[in-house]
Each structure stands twice: as structure tokens, then as C-alpha cells.
N, C-alpha and C positions, 0 to 999 in steps of 0.2 A: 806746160805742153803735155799732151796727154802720152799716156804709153800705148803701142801696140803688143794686146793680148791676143793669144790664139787660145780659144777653153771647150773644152771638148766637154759636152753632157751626152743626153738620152731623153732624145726627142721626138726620133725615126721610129725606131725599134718598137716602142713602146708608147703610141701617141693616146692616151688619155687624159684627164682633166686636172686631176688634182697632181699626177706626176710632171703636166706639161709645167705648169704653173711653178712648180717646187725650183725645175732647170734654166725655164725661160725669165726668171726675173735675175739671174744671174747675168744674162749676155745685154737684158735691158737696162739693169742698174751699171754694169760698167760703164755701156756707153755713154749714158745719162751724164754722166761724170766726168765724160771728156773722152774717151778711149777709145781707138780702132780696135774693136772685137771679130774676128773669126772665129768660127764656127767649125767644128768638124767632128762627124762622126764614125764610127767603122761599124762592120756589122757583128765583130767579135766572134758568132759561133753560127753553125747551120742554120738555117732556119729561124731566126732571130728575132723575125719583125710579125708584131703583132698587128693584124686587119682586125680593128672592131665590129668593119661590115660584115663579114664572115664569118669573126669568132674564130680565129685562128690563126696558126701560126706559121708562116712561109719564109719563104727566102726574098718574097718580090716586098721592096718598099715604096711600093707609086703608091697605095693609102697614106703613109708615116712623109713623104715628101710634098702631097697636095696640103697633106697638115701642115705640115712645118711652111711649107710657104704660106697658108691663110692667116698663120702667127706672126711670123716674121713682117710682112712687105708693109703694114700699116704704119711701121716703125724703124723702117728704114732699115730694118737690117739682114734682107732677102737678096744680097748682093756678094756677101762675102762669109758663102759658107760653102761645105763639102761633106758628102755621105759615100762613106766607100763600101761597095755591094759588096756580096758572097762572090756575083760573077765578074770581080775585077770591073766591071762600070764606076764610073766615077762622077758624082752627080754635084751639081753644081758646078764652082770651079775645078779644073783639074789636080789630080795628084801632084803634077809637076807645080802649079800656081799655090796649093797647100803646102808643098815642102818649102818652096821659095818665104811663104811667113811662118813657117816656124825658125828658118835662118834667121829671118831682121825679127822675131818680136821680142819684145824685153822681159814676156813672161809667159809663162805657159799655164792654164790651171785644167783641172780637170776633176770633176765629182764622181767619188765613188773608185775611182782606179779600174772602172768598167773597160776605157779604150785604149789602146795602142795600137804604134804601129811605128814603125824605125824611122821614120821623118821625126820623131821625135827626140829625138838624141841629139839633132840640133838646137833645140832649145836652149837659149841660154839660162837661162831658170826656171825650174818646175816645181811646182807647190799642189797637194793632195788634198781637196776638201773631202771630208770622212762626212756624210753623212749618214750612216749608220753605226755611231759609235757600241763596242762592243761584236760585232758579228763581223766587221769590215777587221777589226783586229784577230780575232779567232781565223779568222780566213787568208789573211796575209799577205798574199800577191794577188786576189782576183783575180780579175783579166787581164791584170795590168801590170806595171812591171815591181818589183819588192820594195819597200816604204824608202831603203836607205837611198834608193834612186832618186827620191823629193828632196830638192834643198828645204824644200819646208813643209811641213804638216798640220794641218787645223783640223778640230773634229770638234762633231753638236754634242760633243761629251763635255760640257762645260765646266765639269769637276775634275776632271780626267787629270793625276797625278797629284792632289788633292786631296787631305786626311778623309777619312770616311768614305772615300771612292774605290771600288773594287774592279773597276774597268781594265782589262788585259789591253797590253798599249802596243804588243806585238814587238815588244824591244826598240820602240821606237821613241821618240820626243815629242810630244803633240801639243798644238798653242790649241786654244779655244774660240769659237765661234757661233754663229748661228742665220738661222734662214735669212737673206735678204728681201724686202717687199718693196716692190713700189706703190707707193699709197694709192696712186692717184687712177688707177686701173683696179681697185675694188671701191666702189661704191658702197655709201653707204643709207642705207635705208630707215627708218623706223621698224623695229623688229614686231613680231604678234607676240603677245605675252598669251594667247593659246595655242599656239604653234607647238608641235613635237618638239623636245630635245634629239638632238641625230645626230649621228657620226657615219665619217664612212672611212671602212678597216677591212682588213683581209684577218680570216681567225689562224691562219695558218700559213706562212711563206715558203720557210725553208727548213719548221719543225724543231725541234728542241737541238741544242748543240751541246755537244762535249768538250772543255777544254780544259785540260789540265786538274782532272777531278774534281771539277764540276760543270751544272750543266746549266745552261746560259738557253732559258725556255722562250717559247712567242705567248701570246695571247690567253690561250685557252688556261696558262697556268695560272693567271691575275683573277680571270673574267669570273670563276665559279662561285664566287659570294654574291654576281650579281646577274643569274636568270632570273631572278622573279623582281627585279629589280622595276619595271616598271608597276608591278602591283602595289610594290610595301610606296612609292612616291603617290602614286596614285597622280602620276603625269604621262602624259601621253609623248612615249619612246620611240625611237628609231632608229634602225641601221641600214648602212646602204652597206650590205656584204652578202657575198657568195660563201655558205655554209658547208657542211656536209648534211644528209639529210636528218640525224640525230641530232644535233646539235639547233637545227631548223625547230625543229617539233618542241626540243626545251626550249628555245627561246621563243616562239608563238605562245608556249602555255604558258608560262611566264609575262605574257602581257605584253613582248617586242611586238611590234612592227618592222616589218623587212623588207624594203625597198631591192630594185636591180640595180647595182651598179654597174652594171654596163650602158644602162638608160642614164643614169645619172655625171658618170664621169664621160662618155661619151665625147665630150667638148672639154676646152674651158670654160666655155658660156654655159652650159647644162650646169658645170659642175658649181658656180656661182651661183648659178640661180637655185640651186639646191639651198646653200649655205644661205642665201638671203631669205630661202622660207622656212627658214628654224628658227628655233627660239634662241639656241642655244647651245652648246658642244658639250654634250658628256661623253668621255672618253675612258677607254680601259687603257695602259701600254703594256709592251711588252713585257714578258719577266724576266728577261737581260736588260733589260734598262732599268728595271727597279729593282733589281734585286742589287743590282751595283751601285746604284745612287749616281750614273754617271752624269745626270745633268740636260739630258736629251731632251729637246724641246720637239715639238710634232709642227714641219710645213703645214700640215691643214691647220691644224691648230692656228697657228698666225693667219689663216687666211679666215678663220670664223671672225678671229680679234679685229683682222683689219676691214672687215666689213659692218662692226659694230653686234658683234652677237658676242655673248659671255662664253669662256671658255672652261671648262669643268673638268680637270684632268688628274688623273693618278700621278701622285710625285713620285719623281724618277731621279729629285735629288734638285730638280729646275728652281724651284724654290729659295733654293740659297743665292741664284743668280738674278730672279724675274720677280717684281713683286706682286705678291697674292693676296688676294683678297678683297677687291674690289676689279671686276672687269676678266680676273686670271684667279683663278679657285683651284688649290691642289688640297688631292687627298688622300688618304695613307690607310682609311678606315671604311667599311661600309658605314658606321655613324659620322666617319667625316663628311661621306659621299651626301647621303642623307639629308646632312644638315647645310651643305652647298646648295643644292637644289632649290630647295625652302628658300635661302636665301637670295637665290637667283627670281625665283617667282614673288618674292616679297618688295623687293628693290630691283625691279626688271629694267625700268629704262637706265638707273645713275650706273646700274651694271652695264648697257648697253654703251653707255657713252665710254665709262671708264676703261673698256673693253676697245677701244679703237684707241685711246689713250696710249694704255699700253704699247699696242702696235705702230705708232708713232714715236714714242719713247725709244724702245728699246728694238724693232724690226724693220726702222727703214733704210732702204736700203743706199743711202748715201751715207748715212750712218754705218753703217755694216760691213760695206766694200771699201768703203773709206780706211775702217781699221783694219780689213782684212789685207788691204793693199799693203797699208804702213806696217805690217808685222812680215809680212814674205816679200817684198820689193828692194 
């Protein structure tokens, strides 16, 4: 018999492609499974909800609720959810019908520790998926309420507590996990072996952090061995990211190609159809993820794999956990990087196949929730 979960994500707030996707295979692999899922979000802080139409940021979420329902209703699960506004509106079902299932549900989960709200405390048990391991520890309570509040804690920090892992745990216990996928909602294509390698990344979030004497950096501290990086491959690159204008002009001279990601992520049909016109994923991560070795594996990332494109990514420790070298390529060197490529374009398609292999293997997501269930239940 199935359980009734209540799991709160971020799907309003912030309705783009590659983030809808990261949240929404969560409420659709539960159900898959058997599960009565609810849904509920809050609006956390002012102004909260991101309009792509307008490029900006408001209090009003009628864009982020047209979305969420054009996601939800094909799937049956446009019934039993709730968004609670800045202005006390209550969308969806009401506040009253959301307190009533967090009394009877048997779990409660919630990504990122972004929401709260005092219906919550009837939960009879609550478990914190950490999807940004490292920054979600430095940071402590979010939005949300302090870890010892979780009976149970899982994070994409898959080494986390583990010799050679240097991941700040926030004084807390954390089990291990990673992105759930449902295969069967990415297609898979024959890839163009002249098609750009692409990525799509933000070079800067939330800026280098301080903790505990040291500093736990983003992007721009990995990326600098590789602006001229599509020249020395002599392959045709790509990134869907919003720059600064310096960092624009290095990576143009350097040989990038720069896509809009607001064009791109836009949907999660844009953002597919992005990923089915690449060759391939080369990717930089963060320098809190690899300078720690915590293990962090990247939701886009699994969604290049699970549509049959090769994945190309800086180890951040993943390695120990995910096998590489066919279909999943980690590298630690600009000649590791180097010599990924080459061998991506040499062996393109048994990389293609090998590459949704993978994400069959090790990301789907009855697989995934399956054991995420039997570790916090």
C-alpha cells in the first residue's frame, strides 16, 4: 500500500527548465511508485516569483501557477497541490485541506530546506533532501527550519562523511543520494557528432563563501584554465549562461559560443530540445564541490545522460560513486579534459548509448526513491 507524502519543492517561484525538471521528477517518480503526493509551496520572501515573460521579479505568481499546472495535469497530479502567496491567497487547495495532509501523511519531504510554514510540525516525519551539498551546510537553516528538525537527512554529497571528503556537514548526519529520473519522459535521439558541446550554468550564484577559514568558491574559480578552451579542442563549444560583460568578451575570444538562457530554459520542452541538439556535456563545477571531493553529481548532467548524449565533467569526487569512462567522463586536469573530448568524438555513438546506460543504471528514479524511501521511512 502506498504511503501518503506531502514534499514541498520550487516550481512557482522559479519556473524554468532545467530547475522545473530537477523538482518535478520527484513528485512524479513518487507517484509512479504507488504514493499519494502533495504538493505545496510557500512564497518564502517578497517578491519571490520569478516571470520569464517579463524578466522579473514580483510578488504575483499567475506565470509560475499556469506553469505548474501545464506540468502537472498530463500526469495526473494537478489535483492535490497548494501555493501559498505573499498576499495570504491560497492557491490550489486550501491552507485548511494542506494542514489536514500534513496531519495523516506518513512523510513529509522537502528539497533544499527553501519552505516552511507551521502546518508543518504536524508531520509525522520529515526528511531534508540537500541538494546542494556544501553551501546548503555552510548556510544552516535557509529558509527552513535547523537540520536537527529532520528525522532524517540525505545530500548529492555522495562522499559526505567519507575519508577524503572535506564537505562541512553543519553538525549534522547525512545519508547519501542522488537526482531521481524518469526515463521514459526524455527521449532519446541519435545524437550529431558535429553538433557543439554545451552546457548551461550560471558563472556566479551566490559568490565565493567563507567558512570556517576557508572559502568554498562557484565557478569562475575552476573555469580559468579553460577560456580558450574551445580553440586548443578545435570543437565547436557552447554555453547557455548569463555573464558579466568581461568575462563575455574572454569567452567569445576564446572561441565560446553563448547562447540565451532565458531562450533556452524558458520551458522544459526548450530546455530538452536544447540538450537533444548537442553533442555532448562538457561541464566546469563548482570550487565547493571540488575542492571537497563531496561527490555531487549535476541534475542537468543526468538529463544530457538520460537522453543519450555523453557527459563530460569535472570530478568533484563523483567518480568513486558513478562509473566513468564510457558514456560518464570525469576530469581533474585540462589534459584530462582534453583527452575526454577526443575521445567523445572518436567513439561518439557506443559514448551515446553508454551514456543513457548509465542513467538507467544508476538515475532512475524507482531506483532512487526506492532507496531514498527505505533509508527515511
Amino acid at each position: 500500500m502506498g504511503l501518503k507524502i506531502v514534499c514541498s519543492v520550487y516550481l512557482i517561484r522559479h519556473p524554468v527548465g532545467g530547475l522545473s525538471w530537477h523538482h518535478f521528477q520527484y513528485l512524479l517518480g513518487l507517484q509512479r511508485l504507488g504514493h499519494e503526493v502533495t504538493f505545496f509551496e510557500d512564497y518564502g520572501w517578497a517578491n519571490s516569483c520569478y516571470d520569464p515573460a517579463q524578466n522579473c521579479m514580483t510578488s504575483d505568481p499567475t506565470y509560475g501557477i499556469a506553469y505548474l499546472r501545464q506540468l502537472l495535469q498530463p500526469h495526473g497530479l494537478d489535483t492535490q497541490w497548494c501555493y501559498l502567496a505573499e498576499d495570504g491567497t491560497a492557491y490550489g487547495m486550501s491552507r485548511e485541506q494542506l494542514a489536514q495532509h500534513c496531519r495523516e501523511c506518513d512523510v513529509y519531504f522537502t528539497l533544499s530546506n527553501v519552505n516552511w510554514i507551521p502546518e508543518l510540525e504536524q508531520c509525522r516525519r520529515r526528511i531534508l533532501v540537500d541538494t546542494d551539498p556544501v553551501f546548503t551546510q555552510i548556510h544552516a537553516h535557509g529558509f527552513g527550519k535547523p537540520f536537527e528538525w529532520y528525522d532524517v537527512r540525505v545530500t548529492f554529497g555522495e562522499n559526505v562523511h567519507q575519508p577524503g571528503c572535506r564537505m562541512p556537514t553543519g553538525s549534522a548526519r547525512w545519508l547519501p543520494t542522488r537526482q531521481p529520473v524518469v526515463l521514459d519522459l526524455w527521449p532519446v535521439e541519435a545524437g550529431n557528432p558535429l553538433a557543439p558541446f554545451t552546457s548551461v550554468m550560471n558563472w556566479s550564484s551566490i559568490g565565493d563563501q567563507e567558512y570556517a577559514g576557508q572559502i568554498y568558491g562557484e565557478k569562475p574559480r575552476e573555469f580559468q584554465p579553460f577560456f580558450s578552451f574551445p580553440h586548443e579542442t578545435q570543437e565547436p563549444m557552447e554555453l547557455a549562461m548569463n555573464a558579466p560583460d568581461d568575462v563575455r568578451a574572454r569567452l567569445e575570444h576564446g572561441g565560446w559560443q553563448l547562447a540565451d538562457p532565458l531562450v533556452i530554459t524558458r520551458t522544459p520542452w526548450t530546455y530538452q530540445a536544447y540538450i537533444q541538439a548537442s553533442r555532448a556535456e562538457f561541464a566546469v563545477a563548482r570550487h565547493g564541490y571540488v575542492s571537497t571531493q563531496c561527490g555531487w553529481f549535476s541534475d542537468r548532467s543526468t538529463a544530457y545522460l538520460a537522453m543519450g548524449r555523453p557527459v563530460i565533467l569535472q570530478d568533484t569526487g563523483f567518480s568513486a560513486v558513478l562509473p566513468c569512462g564510457a558514456g560518464l567522463l570525469s576530469y581533474r586536469t585540462k589534459a584530462e579534459a582534453l583527452a575526454a573530448v577526443r575521445q567523445v568524438g572518436s567513439h561518439y555513438e557506443e559514448h551515446c548509448q553508454a551514456a543513457r546506460a548509465v542513467a538507467e543504471e544508476y538515475f532512475d528514479a524507482r531506483i532512487v526513491l526506492t532507496d531514498l524511501l527505505e533509508k527515511s521511512v
